[in-house]
C-alpha positions as CSV (number, residue, x, y, z in Angstrom):
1,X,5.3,31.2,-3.5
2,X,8.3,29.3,-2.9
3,X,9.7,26.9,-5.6
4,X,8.5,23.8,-2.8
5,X,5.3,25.1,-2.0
6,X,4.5,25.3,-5.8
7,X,5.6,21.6,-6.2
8,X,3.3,20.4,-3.1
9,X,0.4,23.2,-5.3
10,X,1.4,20.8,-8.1
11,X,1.9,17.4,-6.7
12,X,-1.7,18.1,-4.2
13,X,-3.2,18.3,-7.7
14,X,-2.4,16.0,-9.2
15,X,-3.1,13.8,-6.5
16,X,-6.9,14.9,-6.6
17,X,-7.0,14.9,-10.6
18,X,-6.0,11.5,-11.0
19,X,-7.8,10.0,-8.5
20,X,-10.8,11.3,-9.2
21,X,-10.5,10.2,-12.8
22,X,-9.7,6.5,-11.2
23,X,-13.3,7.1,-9.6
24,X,-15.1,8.2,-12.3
25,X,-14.1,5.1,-14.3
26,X,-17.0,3.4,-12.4
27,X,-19.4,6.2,-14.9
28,X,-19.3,3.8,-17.6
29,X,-21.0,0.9,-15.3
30,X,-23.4,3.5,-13.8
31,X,-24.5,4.3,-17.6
32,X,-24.6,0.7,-18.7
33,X,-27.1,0.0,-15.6
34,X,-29.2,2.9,-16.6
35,X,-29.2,1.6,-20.4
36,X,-29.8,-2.0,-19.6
37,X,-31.6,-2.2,-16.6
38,X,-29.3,-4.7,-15.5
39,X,-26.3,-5.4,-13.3
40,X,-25.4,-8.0,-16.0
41,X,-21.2,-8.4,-16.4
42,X,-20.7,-5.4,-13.4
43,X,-19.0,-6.8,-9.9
44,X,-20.5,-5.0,-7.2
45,X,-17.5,-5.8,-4.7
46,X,-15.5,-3.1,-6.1
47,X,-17.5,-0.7,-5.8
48,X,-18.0,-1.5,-1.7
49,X,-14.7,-2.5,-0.5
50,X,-13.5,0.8,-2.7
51,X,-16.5,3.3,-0.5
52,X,-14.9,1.4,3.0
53,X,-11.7,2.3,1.6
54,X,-12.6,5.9,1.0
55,X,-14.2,6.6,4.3
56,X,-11.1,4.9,6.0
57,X,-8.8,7.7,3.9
58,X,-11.5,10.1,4.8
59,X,-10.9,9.4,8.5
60,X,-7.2,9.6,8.4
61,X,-7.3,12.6,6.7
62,X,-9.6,14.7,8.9
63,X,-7.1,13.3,11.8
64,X,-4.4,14.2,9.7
65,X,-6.0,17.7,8.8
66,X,-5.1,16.5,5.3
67,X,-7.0,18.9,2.9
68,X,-6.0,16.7,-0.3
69,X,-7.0,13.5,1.6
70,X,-10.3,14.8,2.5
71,X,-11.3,16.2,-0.7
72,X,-10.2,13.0,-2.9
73,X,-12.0,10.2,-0.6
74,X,-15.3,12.6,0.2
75,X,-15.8,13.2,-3.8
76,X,-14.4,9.3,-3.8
77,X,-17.3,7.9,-1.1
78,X,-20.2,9.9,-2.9
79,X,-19.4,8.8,-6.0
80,X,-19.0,4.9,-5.1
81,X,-22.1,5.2,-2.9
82,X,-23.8,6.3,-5.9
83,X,-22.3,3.0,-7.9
84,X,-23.7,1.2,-5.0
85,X,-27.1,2.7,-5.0
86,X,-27.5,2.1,-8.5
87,X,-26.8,-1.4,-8.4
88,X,-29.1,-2.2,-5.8
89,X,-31.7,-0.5,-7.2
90,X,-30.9,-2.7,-10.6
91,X,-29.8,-6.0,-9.3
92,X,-32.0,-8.9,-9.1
93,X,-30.6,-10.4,-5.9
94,X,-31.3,-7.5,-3.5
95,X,-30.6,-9.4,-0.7
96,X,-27.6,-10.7,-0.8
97,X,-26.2,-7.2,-2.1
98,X,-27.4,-5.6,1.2
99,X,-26.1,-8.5,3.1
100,X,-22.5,-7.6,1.6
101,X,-23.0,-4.3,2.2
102,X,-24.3,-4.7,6.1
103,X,-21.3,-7.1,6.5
104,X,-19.2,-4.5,5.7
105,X,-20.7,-1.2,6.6
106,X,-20.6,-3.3,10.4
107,X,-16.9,-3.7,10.0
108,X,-16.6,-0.2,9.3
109,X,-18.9,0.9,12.4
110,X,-17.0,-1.1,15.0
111,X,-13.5,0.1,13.0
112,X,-14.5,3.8,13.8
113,X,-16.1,2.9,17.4
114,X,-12.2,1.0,17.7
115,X,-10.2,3.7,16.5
116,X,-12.0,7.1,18.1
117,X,-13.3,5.5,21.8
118,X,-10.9,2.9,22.4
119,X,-8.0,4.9,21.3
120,X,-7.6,8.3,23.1
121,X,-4.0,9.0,22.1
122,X,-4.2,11.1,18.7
123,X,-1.3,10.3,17.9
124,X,-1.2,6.5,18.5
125,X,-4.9,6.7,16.6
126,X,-3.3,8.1,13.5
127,X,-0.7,5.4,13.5
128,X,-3.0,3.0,13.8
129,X,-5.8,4.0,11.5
130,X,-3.0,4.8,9.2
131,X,-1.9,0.9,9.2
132,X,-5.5,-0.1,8.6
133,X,-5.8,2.1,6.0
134,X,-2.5,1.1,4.5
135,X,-3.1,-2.7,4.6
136,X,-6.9,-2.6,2.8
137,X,-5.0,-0.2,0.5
138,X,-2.5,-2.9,-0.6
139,X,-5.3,-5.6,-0.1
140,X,-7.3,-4.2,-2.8
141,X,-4.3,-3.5,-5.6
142,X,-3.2,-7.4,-4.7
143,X,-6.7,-9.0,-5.2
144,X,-6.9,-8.9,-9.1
145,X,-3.9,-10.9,-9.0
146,X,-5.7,-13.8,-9.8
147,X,-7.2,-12.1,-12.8
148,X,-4.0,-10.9,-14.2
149,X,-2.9,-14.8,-14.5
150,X,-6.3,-15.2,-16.2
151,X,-5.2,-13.2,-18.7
152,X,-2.1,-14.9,-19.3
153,X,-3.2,-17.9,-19.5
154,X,-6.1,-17.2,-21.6
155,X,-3.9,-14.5,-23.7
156,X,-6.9,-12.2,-23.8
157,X,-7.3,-8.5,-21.9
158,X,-10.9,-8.3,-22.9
159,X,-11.6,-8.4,-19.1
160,X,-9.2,-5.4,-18.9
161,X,-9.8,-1.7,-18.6
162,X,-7.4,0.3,-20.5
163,X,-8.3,3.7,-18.8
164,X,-8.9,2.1,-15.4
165,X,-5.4,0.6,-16.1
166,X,-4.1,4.3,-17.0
167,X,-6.0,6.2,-14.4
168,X,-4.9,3.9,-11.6
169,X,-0.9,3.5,-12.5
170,X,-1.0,7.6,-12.7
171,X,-3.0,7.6,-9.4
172,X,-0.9,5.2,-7.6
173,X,2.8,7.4,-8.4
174,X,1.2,10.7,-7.9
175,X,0.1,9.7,-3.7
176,X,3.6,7.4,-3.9
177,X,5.5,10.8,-4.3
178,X,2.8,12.8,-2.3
179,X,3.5,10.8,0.9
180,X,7.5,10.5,0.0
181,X,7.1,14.4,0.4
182,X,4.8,14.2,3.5
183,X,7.6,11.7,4.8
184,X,4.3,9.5,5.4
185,X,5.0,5.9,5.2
186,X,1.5,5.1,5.4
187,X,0.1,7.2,2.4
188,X,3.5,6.1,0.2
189,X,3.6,2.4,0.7
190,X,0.7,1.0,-0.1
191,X,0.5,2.8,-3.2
192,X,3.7,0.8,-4.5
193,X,1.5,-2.5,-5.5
194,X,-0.5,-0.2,-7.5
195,X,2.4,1.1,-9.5
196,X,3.9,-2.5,-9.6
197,X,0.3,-3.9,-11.0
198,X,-0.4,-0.5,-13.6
199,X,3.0,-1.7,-14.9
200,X,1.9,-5.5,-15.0
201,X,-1.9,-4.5,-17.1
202,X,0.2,-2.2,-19.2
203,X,2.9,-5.3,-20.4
204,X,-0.8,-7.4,-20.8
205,X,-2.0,-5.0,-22.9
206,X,0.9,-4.7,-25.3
207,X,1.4,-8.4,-25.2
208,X,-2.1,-8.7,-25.5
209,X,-3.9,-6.1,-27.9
210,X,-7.6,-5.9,-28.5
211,X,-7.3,-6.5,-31.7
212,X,-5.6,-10.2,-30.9
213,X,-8.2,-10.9,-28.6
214,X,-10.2,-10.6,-31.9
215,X,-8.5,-13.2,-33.7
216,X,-7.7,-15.4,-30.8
217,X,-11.5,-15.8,-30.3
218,X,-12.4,-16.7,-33.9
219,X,-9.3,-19.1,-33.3
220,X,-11.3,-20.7,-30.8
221,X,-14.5,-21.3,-32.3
């Protein structure tokens, strides 16, 4: 095997390893459901816009004939359909978790009936789907924004995870360099925040260490 196609071996890996250990993050909720019986301090909006954002990857992959893509986001969409099932089944307010998720599984529907009736060129399809794909990407690394100041200003990271934080950052570089190899703007770019915001939670966490939100607690009471 040639020195490049090794790297791609290596890089395609990687890719798949990472990301999947982003995914299974989402264990620890799934445990804590099952041990409590509760939904009690888990957001269930993750886990949906991150299924939508799977089965959007999914679908640009198969287009694509992507073999990394499709193996990430299909391993990716069981998994956070699982999260999703789980918290239904635990969460006191049934209805208004499967109004979210009918709200957004519509979306989805009329995205596909969009993008594979309405759009007959393959390649235009791609480019297109690719865009949506890239913009919920960036969407969803941009919305804890307001969290991250949170943390600032309350000089705590307790509302941090440290191996989300990890998994995410080494995530984010790995499809960055995968679609910079690919020469795919689509799969690069909107993996840039990611990097940008793995970096921000890491400075958090040193400014911020556990053991300081300790002390800054007892401080306060």
């Amino acid at each position: 095997m040639e020195a490049g196609g090794v790297a791609d071996s290596f890089l395609s890996s990687a890719c798949v390893l990472f990301t999947l250990g982003m995914f299974s993050t989402g264990l620890s909720d799934l445990r804590h459901m099952q041990r409590t019986r509760s939904v009690d301090n888990i957001q269930f909006l993750p886990f949906l816009t991150t299924d939508v954002n799977n089965l959007g990857w999914l679908s640009y992959g198969v287009l694509k004939g992507d073999g990394t893509l499709i193996i990430v986001n299909t391993v990716g969409a069981v998994l956070q359909t699982l999260y999703i099932l789980a918290y239904l089944h635990y969460s006191p307010q049934k209805h208004a978790v499967l109004l979210q998720t009918a709200t957004l599984l519509a979306v989805l529907l009329l995205g596909y009936g969009y993008f594979w009736l309405l759009v007959p060129d393959l390649e235009t399809r791609l480019q297109q789907l690719g865009l949506f794909c890239s913009v919920f990407t960036i969407s969803m690394y941009l919305s804890p924004l307001a969290d991250l100041a949170k943390i600032i200003q309350t000089k705590s990271t307790q509302r941090l995870s440290f191996s989300l934080t990890i998994a995410t950052l080494l995530s984010s570089t790995s499809w960055s360099i995968y679609g910079f190899r690919l020469r795919d703007p689509y799969i690069t770019v909107p993996n840039l925040p990611g990097i940008l915001t793995g970096f921000i939670r890491l400075m958090l966490f040193y400014k911020y260490p556990p053991e300081q939100d300790t002390k800054y607690r007892l401080l306060q009471t």
